[in-house]
C-alpha positions in Angstrom: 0.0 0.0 0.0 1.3 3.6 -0.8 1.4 6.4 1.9 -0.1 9.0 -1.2 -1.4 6.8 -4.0 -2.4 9.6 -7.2 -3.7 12.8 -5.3 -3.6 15.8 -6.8 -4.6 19.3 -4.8 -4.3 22.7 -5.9 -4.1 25.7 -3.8 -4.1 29.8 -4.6 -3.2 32.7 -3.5 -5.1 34.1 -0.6 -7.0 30.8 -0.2 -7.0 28.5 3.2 -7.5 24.3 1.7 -8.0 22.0 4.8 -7.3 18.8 4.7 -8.7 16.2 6.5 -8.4 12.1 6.8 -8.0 9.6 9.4 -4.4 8.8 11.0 -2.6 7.3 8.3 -4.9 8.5 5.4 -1.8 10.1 4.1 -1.8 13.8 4.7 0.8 14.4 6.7 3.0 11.9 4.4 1.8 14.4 1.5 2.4 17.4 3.6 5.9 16.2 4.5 6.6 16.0 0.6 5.5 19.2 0.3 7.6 20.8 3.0 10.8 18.5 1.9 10.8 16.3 4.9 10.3 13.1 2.4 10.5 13.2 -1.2 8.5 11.5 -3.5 9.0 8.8 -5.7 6.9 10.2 -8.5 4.8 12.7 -9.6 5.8 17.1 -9.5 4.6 19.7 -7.5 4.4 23.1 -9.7 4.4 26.1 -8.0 3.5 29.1 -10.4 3.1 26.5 -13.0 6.6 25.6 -13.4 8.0 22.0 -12.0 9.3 22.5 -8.6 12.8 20.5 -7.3 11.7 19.9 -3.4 14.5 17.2 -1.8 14.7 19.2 1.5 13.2 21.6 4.2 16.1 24.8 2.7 14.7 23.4 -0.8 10.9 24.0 0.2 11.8 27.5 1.9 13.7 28.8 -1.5 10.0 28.4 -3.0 9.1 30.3 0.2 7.2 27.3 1.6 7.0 27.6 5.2 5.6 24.9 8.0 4.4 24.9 11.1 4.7 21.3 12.8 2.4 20.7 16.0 5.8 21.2 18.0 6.3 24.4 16.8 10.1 24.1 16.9 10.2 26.6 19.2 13.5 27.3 21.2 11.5 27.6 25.1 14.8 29.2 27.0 14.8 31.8 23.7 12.6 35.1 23.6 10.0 36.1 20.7 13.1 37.4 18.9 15.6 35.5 19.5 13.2 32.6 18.1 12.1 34.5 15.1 15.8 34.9 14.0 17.0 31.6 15.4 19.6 30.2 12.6 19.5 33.8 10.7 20.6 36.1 13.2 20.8 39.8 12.0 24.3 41.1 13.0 25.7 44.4 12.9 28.6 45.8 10.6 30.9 44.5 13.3 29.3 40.7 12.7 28.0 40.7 15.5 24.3 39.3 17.1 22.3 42.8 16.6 19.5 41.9 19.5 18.0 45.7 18.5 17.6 45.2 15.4 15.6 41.6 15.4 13.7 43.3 18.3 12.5 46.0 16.2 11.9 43.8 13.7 9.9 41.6 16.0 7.9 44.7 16.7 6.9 45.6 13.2 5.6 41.9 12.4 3.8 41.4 15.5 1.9 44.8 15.0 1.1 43.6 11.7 0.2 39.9 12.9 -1.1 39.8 16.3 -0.9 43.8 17.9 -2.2 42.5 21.2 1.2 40.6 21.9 2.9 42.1 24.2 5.5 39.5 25.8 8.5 40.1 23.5 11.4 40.0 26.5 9.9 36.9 28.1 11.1 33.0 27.2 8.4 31.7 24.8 8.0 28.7 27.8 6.4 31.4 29.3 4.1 32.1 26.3 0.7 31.0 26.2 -0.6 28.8 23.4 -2.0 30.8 21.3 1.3 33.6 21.3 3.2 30.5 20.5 1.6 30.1 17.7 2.2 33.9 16.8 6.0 33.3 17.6 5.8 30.8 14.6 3.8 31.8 12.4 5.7 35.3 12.3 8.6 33.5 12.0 7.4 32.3 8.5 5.7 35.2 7.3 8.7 37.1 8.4 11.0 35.1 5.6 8.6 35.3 3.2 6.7 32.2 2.8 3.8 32.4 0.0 2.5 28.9 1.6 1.8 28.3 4.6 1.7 24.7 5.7 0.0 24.2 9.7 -0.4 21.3 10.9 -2.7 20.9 13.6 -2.3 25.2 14.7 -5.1 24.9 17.2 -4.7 21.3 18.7 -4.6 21.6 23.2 -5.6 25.2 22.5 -8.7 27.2 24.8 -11.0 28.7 23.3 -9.8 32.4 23.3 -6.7 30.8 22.0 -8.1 28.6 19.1 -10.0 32.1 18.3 -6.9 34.4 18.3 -5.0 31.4 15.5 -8.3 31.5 13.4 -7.6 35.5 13.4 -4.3 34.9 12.8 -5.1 32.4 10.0 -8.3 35.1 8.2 -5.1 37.7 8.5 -2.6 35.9 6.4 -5.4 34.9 4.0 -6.1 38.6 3.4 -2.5 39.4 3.1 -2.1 36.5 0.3 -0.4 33.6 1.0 -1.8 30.2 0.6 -2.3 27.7 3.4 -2.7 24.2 3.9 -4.7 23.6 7.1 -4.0 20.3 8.4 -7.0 19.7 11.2 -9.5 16.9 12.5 -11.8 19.8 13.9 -14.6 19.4 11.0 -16.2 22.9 12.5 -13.1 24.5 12.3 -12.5 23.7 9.1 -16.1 25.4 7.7 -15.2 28.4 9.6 -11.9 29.0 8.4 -11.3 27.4 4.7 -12.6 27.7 1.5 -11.8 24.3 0.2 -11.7 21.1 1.7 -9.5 17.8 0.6 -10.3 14.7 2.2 -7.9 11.9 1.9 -8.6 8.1 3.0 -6.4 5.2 2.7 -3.7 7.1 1.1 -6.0 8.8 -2.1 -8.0 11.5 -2.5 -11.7 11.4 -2.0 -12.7 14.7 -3.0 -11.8 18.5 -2.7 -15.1 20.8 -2.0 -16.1 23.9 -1.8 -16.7 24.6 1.4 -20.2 26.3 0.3 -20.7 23.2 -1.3 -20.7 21.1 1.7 -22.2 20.2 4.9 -20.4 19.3 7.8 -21.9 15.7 7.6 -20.6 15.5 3.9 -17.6 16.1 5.1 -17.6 13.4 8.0 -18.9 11.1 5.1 -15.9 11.9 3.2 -13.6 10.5 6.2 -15.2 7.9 7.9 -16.7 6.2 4.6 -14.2 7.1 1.9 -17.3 8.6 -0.3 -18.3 12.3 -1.8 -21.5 12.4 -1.0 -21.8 15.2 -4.0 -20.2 12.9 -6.7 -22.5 9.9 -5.8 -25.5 12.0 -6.2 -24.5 13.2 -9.3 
């Protein structure tokens, strides 16, 4: 059995696909490819219609593909800054580690990103969920990714924190980039894509509009492996 048997998905600028499966229906095999944490053994992945070459994570981020893993790779002894720039420090014209500089710059994308954060001196351990999150995700926007690949962004999260990603999420949707939402919360996904790819067993059993949908299709689409929309037709 193959991990991503033949599934093809699209995504746009300034458009949020979620997709959604069972443990082991393949996504986060196909995500991995994606990001350049596995490669494939066939088929292409275009990006502005031209073939992309995707072997490794620095491969993916040269097409200014970004992800953000559960774990968040977050350094917890580090603050906001120091995490934002971890591995590409700004320095100063004497070479060295310009801590004004990425602070500042910290600043800027956190006004632009989430203006209520507030905790830039303190250790991200210190950090609630949800301004972990921000940590990340302005990490990526930061280096500018055009797709955005989350994987799980709202998984152990409250309530004021799951509703502070989704503004995050509508915010990087309005600014253009494309994401990949990677969630099992069916809800979550109405609210916050436009599209929806549901994948079973390694293939793909449909991408929707969300519009197009119920929430019930949708759960149709995972548990039994069938569009709901294609057998009526």
């Amino acid at each position: 059995m193959r991990a991503v048997d033949g599934v093809s998905i699209d995504l746009h600028p300034g458009e949020v696909v979620g997709l959604l499966g069972h443990n082991g229906a393949g996504k986060s095999t196909l995500i991995k490819i994606l990001s350049g944490a596995y490669q494939a053994d066939s088929g292409d992945i275009l990006i502005n219609g031209q073939k992309a070459d995707i072997r490794s994570p620095a491969d993916a981020r040269r097409y200014n593909i970004e992800t953000i893993y559960q774990t968040l790779a977050l350094a917890d002894n580090l603050d906001a800054a120091s995490n934002l720039f971890l591995g590409r420090e700004l320095v100063n014209r004497f070479g060295l580690v310009d801590d004004d500089a990425m602070e500042a710059e910290t600043r800027k994308i956190m006004a632009r990103l989430n203006p209520n954060f507030r905790k830039l001196k303190e250790p991200v351990s210190a950090l609630s969920g949800g301004q972990r999150q921000s940590v990340a995700i302005a990490r990526a926007v930061y280096f500018n990714a055009r797709i955005l690949i989350m994987d799980e962004p709202t998984a152990a999260l409250g309530v004021h924190e799951t509703a502070m990603v989704a503004d995050l999420i509508k915010e990087l949707k309005a600014q253009g980039l494309g994401i990949f939402l990677i969630s099992h919360d069916t809800r979550e996904m109405m609210d916050l894509c436009d599209r929806v790819s549901v994948m079973k067993n390694g293939k793909l059993v449909g991408s929707e509009r969300v519009e197009d949908v119920t929430e019930d299709d949708i759960l149709s689409m995972i548990i039994l492996g069938k569009n709901p929309r294609r057998e009526a037709a």
